[in-house]
C-alpha positions as CSV (number, residue, x, y, z in Angstrom):
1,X,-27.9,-11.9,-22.5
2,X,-30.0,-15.2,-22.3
3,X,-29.4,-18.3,-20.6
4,X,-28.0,-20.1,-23.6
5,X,-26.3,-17.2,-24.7
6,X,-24.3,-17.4,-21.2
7,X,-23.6,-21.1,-21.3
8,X,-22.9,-20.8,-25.1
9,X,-20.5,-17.8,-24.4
10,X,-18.8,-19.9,-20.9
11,X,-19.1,-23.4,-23.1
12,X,-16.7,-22.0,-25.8
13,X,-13.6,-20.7,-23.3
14,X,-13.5,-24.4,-22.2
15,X,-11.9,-26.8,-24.8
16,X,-10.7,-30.3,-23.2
17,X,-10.4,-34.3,-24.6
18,X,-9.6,-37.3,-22.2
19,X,-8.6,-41.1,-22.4
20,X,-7.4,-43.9,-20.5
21,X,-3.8,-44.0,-19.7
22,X,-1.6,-46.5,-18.5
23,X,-0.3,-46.0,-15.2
24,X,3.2,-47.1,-17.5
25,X,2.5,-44.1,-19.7
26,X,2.0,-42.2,-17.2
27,X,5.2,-42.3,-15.0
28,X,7.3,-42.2,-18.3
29,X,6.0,-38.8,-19.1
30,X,6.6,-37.6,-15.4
31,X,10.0,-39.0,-15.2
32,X,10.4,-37.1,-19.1
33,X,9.1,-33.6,-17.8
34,X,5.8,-33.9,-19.4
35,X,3.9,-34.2,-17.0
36,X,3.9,-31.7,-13.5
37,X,2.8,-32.4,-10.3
38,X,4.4,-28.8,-8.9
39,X,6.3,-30.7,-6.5
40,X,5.8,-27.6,-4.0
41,X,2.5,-29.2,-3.7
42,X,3.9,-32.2,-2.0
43,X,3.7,-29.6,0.8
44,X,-0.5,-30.3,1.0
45,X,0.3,-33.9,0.3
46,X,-0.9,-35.6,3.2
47,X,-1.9,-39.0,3.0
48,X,-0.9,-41.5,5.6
49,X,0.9,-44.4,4.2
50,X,-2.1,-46.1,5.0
51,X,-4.5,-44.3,2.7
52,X,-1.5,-44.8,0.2
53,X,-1.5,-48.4,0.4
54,X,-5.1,-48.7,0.0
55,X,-4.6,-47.4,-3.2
56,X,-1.9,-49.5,-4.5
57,X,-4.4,-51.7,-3.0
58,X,-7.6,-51.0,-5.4
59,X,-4.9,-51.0,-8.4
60,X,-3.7,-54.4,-8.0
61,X,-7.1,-55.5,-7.0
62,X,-8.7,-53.8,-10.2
63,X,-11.2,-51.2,-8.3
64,X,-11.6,-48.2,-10.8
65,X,-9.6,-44.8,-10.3
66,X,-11.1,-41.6,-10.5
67,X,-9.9,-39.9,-13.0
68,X,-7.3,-37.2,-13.0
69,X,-7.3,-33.6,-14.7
70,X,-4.8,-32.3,-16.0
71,X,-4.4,-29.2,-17.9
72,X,-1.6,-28.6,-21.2
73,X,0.8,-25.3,-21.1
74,X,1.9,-23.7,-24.2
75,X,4.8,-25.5,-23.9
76,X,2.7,-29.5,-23.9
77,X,4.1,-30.1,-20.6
78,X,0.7,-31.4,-18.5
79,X,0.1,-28.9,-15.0
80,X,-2.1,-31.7,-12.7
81,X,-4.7,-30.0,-11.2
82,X,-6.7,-32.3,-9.7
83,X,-5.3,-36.5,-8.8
84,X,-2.1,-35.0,-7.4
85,X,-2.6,-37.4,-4.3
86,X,-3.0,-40.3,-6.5
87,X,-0.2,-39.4,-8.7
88,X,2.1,-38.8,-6.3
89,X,1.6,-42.5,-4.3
90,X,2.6,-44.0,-7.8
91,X,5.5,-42.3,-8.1
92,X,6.6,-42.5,-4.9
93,X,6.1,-46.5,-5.0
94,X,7.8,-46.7,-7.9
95,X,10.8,-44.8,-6.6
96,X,10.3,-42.0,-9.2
97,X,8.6,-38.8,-7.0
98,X,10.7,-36.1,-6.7
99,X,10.7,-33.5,-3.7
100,X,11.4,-29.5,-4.8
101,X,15.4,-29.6,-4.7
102,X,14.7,-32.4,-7.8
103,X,15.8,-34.9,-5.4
104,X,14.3,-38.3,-5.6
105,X,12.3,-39.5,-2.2
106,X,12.7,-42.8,-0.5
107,X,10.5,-45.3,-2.3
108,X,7.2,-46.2,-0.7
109,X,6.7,-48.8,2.0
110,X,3.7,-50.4,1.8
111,X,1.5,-51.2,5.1
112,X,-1.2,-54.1,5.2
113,X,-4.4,-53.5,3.9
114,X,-7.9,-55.1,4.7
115,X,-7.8,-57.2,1.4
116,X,-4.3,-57.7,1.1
117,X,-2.6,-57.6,4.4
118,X,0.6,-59.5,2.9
119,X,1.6,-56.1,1.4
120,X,2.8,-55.3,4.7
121,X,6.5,-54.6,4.7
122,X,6.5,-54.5,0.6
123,X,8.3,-51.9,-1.6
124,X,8.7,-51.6,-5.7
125,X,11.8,-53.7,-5.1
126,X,14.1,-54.8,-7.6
127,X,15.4,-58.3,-9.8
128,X,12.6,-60.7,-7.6
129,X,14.0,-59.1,-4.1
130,X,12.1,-60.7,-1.8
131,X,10.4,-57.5,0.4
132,X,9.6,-56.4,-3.6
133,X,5.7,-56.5,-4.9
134,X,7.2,-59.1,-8.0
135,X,7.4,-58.9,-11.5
136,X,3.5,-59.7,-11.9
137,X,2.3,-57.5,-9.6
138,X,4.5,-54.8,-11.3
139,X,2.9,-55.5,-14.8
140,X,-0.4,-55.1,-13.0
141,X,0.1,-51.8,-12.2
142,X,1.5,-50.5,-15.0
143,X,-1.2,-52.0,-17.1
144,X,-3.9,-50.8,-15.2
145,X,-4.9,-47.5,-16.9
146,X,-6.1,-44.3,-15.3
147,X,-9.1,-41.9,-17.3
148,X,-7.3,-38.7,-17.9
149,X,-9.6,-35.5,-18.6
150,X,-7.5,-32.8,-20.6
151,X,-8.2,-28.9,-20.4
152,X,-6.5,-27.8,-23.9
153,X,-4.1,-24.9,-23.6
154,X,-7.0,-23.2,-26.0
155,X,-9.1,-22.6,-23.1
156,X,-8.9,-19.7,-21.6
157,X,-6.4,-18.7,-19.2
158,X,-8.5,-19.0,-16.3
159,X,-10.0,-22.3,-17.0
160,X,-7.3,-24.3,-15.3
161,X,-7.8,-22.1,-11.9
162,X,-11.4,-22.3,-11.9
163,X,-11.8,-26.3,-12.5
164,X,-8.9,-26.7,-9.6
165,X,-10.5,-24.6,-7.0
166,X,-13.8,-26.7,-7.9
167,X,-12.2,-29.8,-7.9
168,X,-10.5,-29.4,-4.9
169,X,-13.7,-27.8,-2.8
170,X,-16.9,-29.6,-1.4
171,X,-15.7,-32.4,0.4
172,X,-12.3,-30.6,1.0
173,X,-9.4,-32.8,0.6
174,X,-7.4,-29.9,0.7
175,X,-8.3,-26.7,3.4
176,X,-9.4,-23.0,1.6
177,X,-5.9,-21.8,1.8
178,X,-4.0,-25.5,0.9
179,X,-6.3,-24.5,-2.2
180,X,-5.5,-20.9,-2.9
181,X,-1.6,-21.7,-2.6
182,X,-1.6,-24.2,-5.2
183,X,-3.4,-21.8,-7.4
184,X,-1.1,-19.2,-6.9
185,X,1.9,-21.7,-7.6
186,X,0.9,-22.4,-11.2
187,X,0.1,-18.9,-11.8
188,X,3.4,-16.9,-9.9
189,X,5.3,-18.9,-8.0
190,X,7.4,-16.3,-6.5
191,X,4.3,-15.0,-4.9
192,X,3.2,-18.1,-3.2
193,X,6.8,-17.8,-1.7
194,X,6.9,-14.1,-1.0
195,X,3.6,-14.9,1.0
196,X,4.9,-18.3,2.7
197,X,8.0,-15.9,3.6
198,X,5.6,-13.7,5.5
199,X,4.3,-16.3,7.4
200,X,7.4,-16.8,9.1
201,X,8.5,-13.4,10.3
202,X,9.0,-13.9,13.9
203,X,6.5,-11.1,15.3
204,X,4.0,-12.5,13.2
205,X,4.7,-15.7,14.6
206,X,4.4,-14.7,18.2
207,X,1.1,-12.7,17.7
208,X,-0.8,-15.7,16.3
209,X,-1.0,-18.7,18.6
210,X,-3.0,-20.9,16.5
211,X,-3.0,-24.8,16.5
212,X,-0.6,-26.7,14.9
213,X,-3.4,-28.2,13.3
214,X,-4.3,-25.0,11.9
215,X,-1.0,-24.3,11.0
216,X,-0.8,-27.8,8.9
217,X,-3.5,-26.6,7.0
218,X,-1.7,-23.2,6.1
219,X,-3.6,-21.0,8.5
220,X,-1.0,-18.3,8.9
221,X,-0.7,-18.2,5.1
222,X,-4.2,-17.7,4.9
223,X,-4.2,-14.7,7.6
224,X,-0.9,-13.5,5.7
225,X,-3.5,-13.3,2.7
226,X,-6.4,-11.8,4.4
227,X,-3.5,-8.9,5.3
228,X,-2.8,-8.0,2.0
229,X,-6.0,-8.2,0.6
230,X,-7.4,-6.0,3.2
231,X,-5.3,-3.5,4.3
232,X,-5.8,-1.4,1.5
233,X,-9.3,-2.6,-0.2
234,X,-11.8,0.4,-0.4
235,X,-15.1,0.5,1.2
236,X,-17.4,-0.1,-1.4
237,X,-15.1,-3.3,-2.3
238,X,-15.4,-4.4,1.4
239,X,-19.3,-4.2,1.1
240,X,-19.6,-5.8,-2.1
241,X,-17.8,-9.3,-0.5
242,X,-19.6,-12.4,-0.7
243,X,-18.2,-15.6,-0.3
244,X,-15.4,-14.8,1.7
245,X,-13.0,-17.6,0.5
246,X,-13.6,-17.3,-3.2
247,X,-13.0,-13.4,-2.7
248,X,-9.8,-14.1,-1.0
249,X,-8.5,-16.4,-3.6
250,X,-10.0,-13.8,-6.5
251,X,-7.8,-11.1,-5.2
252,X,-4.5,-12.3,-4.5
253,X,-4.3,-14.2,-7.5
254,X,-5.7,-11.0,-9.3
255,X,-2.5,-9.2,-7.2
256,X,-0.3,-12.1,-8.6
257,X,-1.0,-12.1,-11.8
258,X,-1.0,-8.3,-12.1
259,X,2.1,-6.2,-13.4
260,X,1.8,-4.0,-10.3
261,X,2.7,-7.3,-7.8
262,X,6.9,-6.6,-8.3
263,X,6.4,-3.0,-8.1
264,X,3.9,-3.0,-4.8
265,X,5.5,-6.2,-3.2
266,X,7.9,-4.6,-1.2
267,X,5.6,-1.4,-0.2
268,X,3.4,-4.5,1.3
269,X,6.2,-6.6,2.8
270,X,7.5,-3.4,4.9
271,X,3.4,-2.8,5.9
272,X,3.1,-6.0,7.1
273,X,6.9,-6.6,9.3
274,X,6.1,-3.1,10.7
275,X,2.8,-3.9,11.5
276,X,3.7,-6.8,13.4
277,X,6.9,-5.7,14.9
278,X,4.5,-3.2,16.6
279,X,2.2,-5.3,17.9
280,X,4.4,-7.7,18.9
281,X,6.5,-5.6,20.9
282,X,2.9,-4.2,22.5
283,X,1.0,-7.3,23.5
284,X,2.9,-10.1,21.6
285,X,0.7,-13.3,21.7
286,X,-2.2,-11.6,24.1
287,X,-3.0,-8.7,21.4
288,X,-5.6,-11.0,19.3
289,X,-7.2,-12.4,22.3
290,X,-10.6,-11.2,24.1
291,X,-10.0,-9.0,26.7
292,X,-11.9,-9.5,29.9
293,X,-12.9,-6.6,31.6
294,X,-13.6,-8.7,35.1
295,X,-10.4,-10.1,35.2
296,X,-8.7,-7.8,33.4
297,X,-6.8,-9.8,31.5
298,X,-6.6,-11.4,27.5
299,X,-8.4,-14.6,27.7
300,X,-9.5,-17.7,25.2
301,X,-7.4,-18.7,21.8
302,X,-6.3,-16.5,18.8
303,X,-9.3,-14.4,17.5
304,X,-10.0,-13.7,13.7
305,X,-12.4,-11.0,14.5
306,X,-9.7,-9.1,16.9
307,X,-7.3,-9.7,14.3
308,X,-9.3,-8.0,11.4
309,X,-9.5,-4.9,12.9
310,X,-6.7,-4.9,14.9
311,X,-4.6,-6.4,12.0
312,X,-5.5,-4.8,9.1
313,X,-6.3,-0.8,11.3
314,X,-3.1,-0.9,12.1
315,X,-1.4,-1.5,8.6
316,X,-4.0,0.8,6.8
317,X,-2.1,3.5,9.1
318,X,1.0,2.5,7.6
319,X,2.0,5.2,5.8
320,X,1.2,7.6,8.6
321,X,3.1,6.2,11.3
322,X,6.3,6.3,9.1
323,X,7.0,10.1,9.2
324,X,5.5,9.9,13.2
325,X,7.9,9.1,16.3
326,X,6.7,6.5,18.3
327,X,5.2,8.4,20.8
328,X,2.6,9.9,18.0
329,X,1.8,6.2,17.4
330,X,-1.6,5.0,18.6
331,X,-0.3,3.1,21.9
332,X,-1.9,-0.9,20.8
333,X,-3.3,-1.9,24.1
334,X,-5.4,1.0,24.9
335,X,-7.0,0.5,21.7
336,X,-7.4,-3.1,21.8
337,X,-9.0,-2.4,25.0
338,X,-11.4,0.2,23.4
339,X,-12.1,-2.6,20.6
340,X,-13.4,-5.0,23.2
341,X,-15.7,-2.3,24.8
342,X,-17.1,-1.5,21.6
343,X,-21.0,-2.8,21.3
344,X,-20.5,-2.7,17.4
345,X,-17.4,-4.4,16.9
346,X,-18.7,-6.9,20.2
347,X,-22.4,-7.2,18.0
348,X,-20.2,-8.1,14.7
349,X,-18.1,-11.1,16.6
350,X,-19.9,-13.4,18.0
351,X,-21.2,-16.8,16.7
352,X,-23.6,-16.7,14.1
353,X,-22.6,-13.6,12.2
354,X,-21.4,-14.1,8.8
355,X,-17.3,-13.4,7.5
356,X,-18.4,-11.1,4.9
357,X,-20.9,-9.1,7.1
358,X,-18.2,-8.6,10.3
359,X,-15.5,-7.8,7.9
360,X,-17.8,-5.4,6.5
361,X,-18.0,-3.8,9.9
362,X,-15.1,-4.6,11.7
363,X,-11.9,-3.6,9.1
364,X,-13.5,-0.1,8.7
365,X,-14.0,0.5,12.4
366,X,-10.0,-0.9,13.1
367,X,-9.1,1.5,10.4
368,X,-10.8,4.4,12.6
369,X,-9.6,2.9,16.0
370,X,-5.9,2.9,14.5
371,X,-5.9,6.8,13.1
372,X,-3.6,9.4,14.4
């Protein structure tokens, strides 16, 4: 197949229109349903309530908005995929934005801005109340009109995905994993919450001491993920990985979508608590940390290339440790131990070495270290 005949072929799954929209128009059609912000994603939502008045600012001071996609279900309802920031300030200004019970949030308070520090203190208010923005400045807002690019339900199913996880990559408002959640919330939500219900399980908790800001950007999700899509993932798959963020997003949504994910779920859920139970119980926050064979003791932060192996060994011996006592169990810390001495797995973790080419390494070798 040609050039052409590839952008002819990719050209035709896309179908999409745009316009300008009032912002008016376009909190009627959230408040009517038509239009769906996910409100789970408020959970990535985190502009300051400065960066939200500085764009009630740029409205009422007539600086273009970028413009927002959006893409149509079968039903007509809008999913937003990409101005859910945007979106989310106007509604919450005008005392419309809704959190994931359907409750309505506390309308926005505005802070001072460079160009307009007199919006300090202001809200949406209501009949001329005096801490309100006033009737003028209301009209200017909803007049103001916002471009709206359209992906037509008769593009292909994976359209929507794809222009999201583009759209939301590069400069990254929004961390690999804030990414991949979202996806998976338009295309199964009860997966997105089966894995965010991993992510608290106590022993998992204990064995990951990560930073809270990792954790703000869904870290533990994202090494929830990189469980499941290991564990199990044959050899020839693990060599074949590239970029190692688009493979991880490729193959739990592929999981989430499929109609194995109800019938495997819980085979996975009770690989991953026993996993962790285990190593918890064994080395609890210590057992992903470099071991130092001068001091003897675990040293440094939480380690993704001690957890690969280590994480993912340890569940691909699932299934054998369930008919074994606990004695027949590999014992955790003498095998941590052995992971640290290892040259190959100490050659495939250090600083320069790329995810896809220690994963490729270091999964296969925890898988070996963990056998009974």
């Amino acid at each position: 197949m040609s050039l052409s005949d590839e952008i002819a072929e990719m050209r035709a799954e896309v179908r999409s229109d745009g316009y300008p929209m009032s912002i008016g128009e376009l909190i009627n059609l959230y408040r009517d349903g038509e239009l769906d912000i996910h409100p789970e994603f408020q959970r990535f939502y985190r502009w300051s309530p400065e960066q939200k008045s500085r764009l009630i600012e740029s409205i009422l001071l007539g600086i273009p908005i970028p413009s927002i996609f959006v893409s149509q279900r079968d039903d007509g309802v809008w999913d937003v995929i990409d101005g859910l920031q945007r979106l989310s300030t106007i509604f919450e200004l005008v005392g419309a934005l809704k959190n994931e019970d359907g409750a309505k949030l506390p309308p926005l308070e505005l802070k001072k801005t460079k160009y307009l520090p007199s919006l300090e203190g202001k809200t949406w208010g209501d009949n001329g109340a005096e801490s309100g923005i006033g009737d003028p400045n209301k009209l200017i807002i909803r007049r103001s009109k916002i471009d709206v690019k359209i992906i037509l339900r008769e593009s292909s199913e994976a359209t929507k995905y794809e222009l999201f996880q583009r759209l939301n990559t590069g400069g990254s408002r929004l961390s690999d994993q804030e990414i991949r959640n979202a996806i998976l919330l338009m295309v199964n939500p009860d997966a997105y919450r089966w894995i965010a219900d991993l992510a608290q399980d106590q022993n998992f908790q204990t064995c990951i001491p990560i930073t809270d800001q990792a954790k703000a950007e869904q870290f533990d999700l994202e090494l929830v993920t990189r469980f499941l899509v290991f564990r199990r993932l044959d050899e020839p798959r693990l060599r074949s990985i590239g970029d190692i963020g688009e493979f991880l997003t490729d193959q739990i949504v592929d999981f989430a979508q499929s109609g194995s994910f109800f019938d495997l779920k819980d085979q996975e859920s009770s690989a991953f608590r026993f996993t962790f139970s285990k190593l918890a119980q064994s080395l609890a926050e210590d057992v992903f940390r470099k071991y130092d064979f001068n001091r003897t003791s675990y040293t440094g932060p939480f380690s993704i290339s001690a957890f690969e192996p280590i994480a993912m060994g340890f569940g691909y011996n699932y299934e054998s440790y369930l008919s074994a006592s606990d004695k027949q169990i590999p014992d955790v810390e003498t095998i941590v131990k052995q992971l640290w001495a290892n040259p190959e797995f100490t050659r495939n973790s250090g600083s320069g070495v790329r995810a896809s080419a220690r994963i490729r390494s270091n999964v296969p070798l925890g898988r070996t270290l963990f056998e009974t």
